[in-house]
Every structure is written in structure tokens, then in C-alpha cells.
N, C-alpha and C positions, 0 to 999 in steps of 0.2 A: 246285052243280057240275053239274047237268043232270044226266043219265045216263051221264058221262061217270067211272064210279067204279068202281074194284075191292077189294073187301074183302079182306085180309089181317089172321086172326085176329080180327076184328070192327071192325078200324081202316081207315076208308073213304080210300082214296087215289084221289086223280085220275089217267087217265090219259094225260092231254096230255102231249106232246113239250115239249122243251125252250120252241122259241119259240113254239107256242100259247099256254104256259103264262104267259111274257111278257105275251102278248096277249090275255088272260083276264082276266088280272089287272087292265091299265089299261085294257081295257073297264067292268071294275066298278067301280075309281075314277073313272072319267069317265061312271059311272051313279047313284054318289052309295051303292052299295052295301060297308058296311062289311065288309071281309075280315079273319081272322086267317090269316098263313099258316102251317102249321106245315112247318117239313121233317124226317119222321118215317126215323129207320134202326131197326135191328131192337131196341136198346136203348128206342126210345120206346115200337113195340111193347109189348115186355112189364112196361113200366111200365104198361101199359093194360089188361094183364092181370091186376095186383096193384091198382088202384087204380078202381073204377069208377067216381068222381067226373072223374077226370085219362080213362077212354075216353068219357063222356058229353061233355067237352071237344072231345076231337076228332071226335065227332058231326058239331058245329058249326063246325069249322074246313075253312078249306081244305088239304086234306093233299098235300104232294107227297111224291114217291122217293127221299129222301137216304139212301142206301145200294142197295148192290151187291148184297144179301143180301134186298131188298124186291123188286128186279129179277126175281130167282133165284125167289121165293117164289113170285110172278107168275107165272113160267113152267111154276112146278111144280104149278101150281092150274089152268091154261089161264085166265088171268086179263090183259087187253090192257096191261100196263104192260111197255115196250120201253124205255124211259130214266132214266136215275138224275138226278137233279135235285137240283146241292147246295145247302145253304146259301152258299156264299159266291161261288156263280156266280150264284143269284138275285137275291143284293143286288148284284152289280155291275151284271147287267142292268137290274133296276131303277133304280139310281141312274143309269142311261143314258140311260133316260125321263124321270127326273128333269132332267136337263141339256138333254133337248130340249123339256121342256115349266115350264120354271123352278119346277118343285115344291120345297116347302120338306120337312127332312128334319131326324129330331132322333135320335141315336145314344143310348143307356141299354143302359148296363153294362160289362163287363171291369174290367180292371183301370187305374186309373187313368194309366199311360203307353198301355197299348194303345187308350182309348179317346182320348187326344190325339194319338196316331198316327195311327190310325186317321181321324179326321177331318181331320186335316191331309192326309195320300196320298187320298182323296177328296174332297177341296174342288180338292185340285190337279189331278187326273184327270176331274174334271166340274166347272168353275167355274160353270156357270151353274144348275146345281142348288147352292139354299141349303140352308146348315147352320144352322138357326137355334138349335139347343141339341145341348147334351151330356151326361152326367153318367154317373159311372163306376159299377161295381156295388157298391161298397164303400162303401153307406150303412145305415143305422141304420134298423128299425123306424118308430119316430117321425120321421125326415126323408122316409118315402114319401110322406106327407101334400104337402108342400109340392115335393114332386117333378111329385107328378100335377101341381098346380096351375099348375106351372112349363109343365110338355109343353101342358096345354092354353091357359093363354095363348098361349102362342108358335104355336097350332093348326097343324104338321105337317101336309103331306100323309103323308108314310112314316113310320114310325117302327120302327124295328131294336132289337130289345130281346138282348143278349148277358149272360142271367144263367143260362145252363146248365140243360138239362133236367131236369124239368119246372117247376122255378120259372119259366121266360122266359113258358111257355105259361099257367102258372096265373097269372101275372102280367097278362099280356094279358088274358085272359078276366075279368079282375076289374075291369079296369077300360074295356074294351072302349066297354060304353053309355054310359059318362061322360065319358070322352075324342075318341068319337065320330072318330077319325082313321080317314079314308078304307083305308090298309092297312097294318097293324102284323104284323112278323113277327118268328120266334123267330130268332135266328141264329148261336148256342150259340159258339162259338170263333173265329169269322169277321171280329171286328177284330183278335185276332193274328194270324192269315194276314195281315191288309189291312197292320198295323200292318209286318210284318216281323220279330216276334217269334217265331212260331213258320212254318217252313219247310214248304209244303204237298210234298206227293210229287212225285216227278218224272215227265214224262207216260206213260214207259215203265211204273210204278210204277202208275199209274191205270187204262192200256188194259188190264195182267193183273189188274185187281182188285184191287192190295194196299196200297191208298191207307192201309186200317186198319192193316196190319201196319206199314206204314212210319211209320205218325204212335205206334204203339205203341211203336218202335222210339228215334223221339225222346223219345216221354214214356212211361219205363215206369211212370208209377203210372197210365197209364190201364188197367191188367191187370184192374183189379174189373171196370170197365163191360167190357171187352171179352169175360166170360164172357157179356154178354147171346147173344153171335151163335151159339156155340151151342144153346144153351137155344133161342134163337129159330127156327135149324134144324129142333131134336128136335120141336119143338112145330108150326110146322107139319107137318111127316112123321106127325106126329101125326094131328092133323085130317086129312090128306089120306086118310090110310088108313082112319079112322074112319066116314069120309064115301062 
């Protein structure tokens, strides 16, 4: 990522804008450089905090700002991160690229109607980007084997893994050198949004920041992970003062 990196809590994020960040990206698939993307909120954070093997991961990843609270951390550190960058705004740009440049594209994970949604509203909205595989996240130990196998016949330019943090990411990275696909990203919830399964916030909803509250609002059992964001708050205010 060059020099182009601001550290929050030891977790290195990039800080390019929305469409450099685009344009970063297919610069390094069209230099033959393999990327994991990750899009890190403060819940990935402090997974990175409890697990040193899952922050030695995103070392090596490329990190962007999916959350509003990574934004904020940024600010509160004097750290150059000015944009939040979601998951499910990157896959669509991407798959944008995809459509102008006939890239081949393999979907892996959710739930089995969201992920045949899911690639149905995307093969319709960019026909000339192919989908050449799918598979849902609801497989067995023993059928990974023949999974991988599957992804890498069908050799993907992109591949979008939605098996929920941090399995998508530990997922990737396991298989990363062996699949050798140009850019594999995590992107946790983001064939229900595509699929129309679940309702993203309303724009008003996003401009005040409460895209969390609102998607909490639809699914109250996301209430566990959502004690990350304070925790994640306390803990930098923490450092910050430390420091």
C-alpha cells in the first residue's frame, strides 16, 4: 500500500478515497499483484486485538475504512483517513470494472437464496462481467476441499467471499497462494443487501452515521457484536492518552 497507511490500534488501513481506492485496486490486478481486500469496522479491530494470528493477517492485507467509528478514530489520532469505504459499495464498483473489462467473477458464501440472488441482481446489472461460479456458505468441513478446487478451475478474476468475520478473512488468507486469484475480498453481509434480503439504511440514515443503529434496529441479535464499538471507542481514548 506505499506509504499510503494509517495505523488504528496496530490494524494498518489505507488511506485513499473512495475512487483512488477503485483505482488502486485494478492497477494491481492489471500488474499481476495478488490482493486480499479486507473492509475492516471497529468490531474487526478488536478481533485483532484478541487474536494475534487474525492481526498478523491483516498485516498483509489490504485494509480499507468500513465503519464510521474507524473515520472518527482517524480524526482522533490526527491520522489522514477522511472516508468510510463499505463493503458493499466496493463490490459494486468493482464489479463495474468487471463489466468494462469482461472479468470473470465467483460469489462464495451467505446463505443459499441470498447467494442466488445475489448473482442474479449482478449478472443483470453488469452483463458483461461474468459469473462463472457460486456457492453458498452452508457447506461442510470436508466439501472445502473440492470447493477450492472448483474456484480455481474456473480461475476468477475477483472473488467475494461472504462467510462473516473473521472466518471470510481467515478463509482467504488460507488459501490466497494456492488460488492465486488476482483480488479476493471479504464482504461480510453484502449479497443480502445485493440480494434484497436485508434493507441497507436510508441515505439520511448514513449522512448522520447511523447506518449501525439502523441495521441493529432491523436485526436485533446483531446487539453482541455491536458492544464492539464501544469497547473500540474506550480503547482507543485509551492509547490516545497513553500516548
Amino acid at each position: 500500500m506505499g506509504n499510503k497507511v494509517a495505523t488504528i490500534l496496530g490494524v494498518p488501513f489505507s488511506t485513499r478515497g473512495f475512487q483512488e481506492t477503485v483505482s488502486d485496486l485494478v492497477n494491481r490486478m492489471e500488474a499481476g499483484q495478488l490482493t486480499h481486500v479486507v473492509t475492516a469496522n471497529p468490531e474487526i479491530v478488536m478481533i485483532a486485538q484478541e487474536k494475534p494470528a487474525f492481526r498478523k493477517l491483516l498485516d498483509q492485507a489490504y485494509v480499507v475504512p468500513d465503519g464510521i467509528g474507524i473515520v472518527y478514530a482517524a480524526k482522533w489520532t490526527n491520522q489522514p483517513i477522511t472516508e468510510r469505504i463499505t463493503g458493499v459499495e466496493l463490490l459494486e464498483a468493482m464489479m463495474e470494472q468487471a463489466d468494462a473489462r469482461g472479468w470473470k467473477v465467483y460469489l462464495l458464501g451467505a446463505s443459499p437464496e441470498a447467494n442466488r440472488l445475489a448473482a442474479e441482481r449482478l449478472q443483470e446489472r453488469y452483463p458483461r462481467a461474468r459469473i462463472v461460479g457460486r456457492r453458498d456458505g452452508y457447506f461442510r468441513p470436508e466439501e472445502e476441499r473440492e470447493i477450492v478446487k472448483e474456484i480455481g478451475r474456473l480461475r476468477p478474476d475477483l472473488l467475494f467471499v461472504a462467510l462473516g468475520a473473521p472466518r471470510q478473512e481467515e478463509w482467504i488468507a488460507a488459501h490466497q497462494e494456492e488460488l492465486g486469484i488476482p483480488l479476493m475480498m471479504g464482504v461480510g453481509g453484502s449479497f443480502d443487501v445485493i440480494a434484497g434480503l436485508v434493507k441497507r439504511a436510508p441515505m439520511i440514515w448514513q449522512r448522520l452515521h447511523l447506518e449501525w443503529l439502523y441495521r441493529l434496529l432491523q436485526q436485533p441479535s446483531r446487539w453482541r457484536r455491536q458492544l464492539a464499538i464501544p469497547l473500540f471507542v474506550w480503547t482507543v481514548w485509551r492509547e490516545k492518552w497513553r500516548a
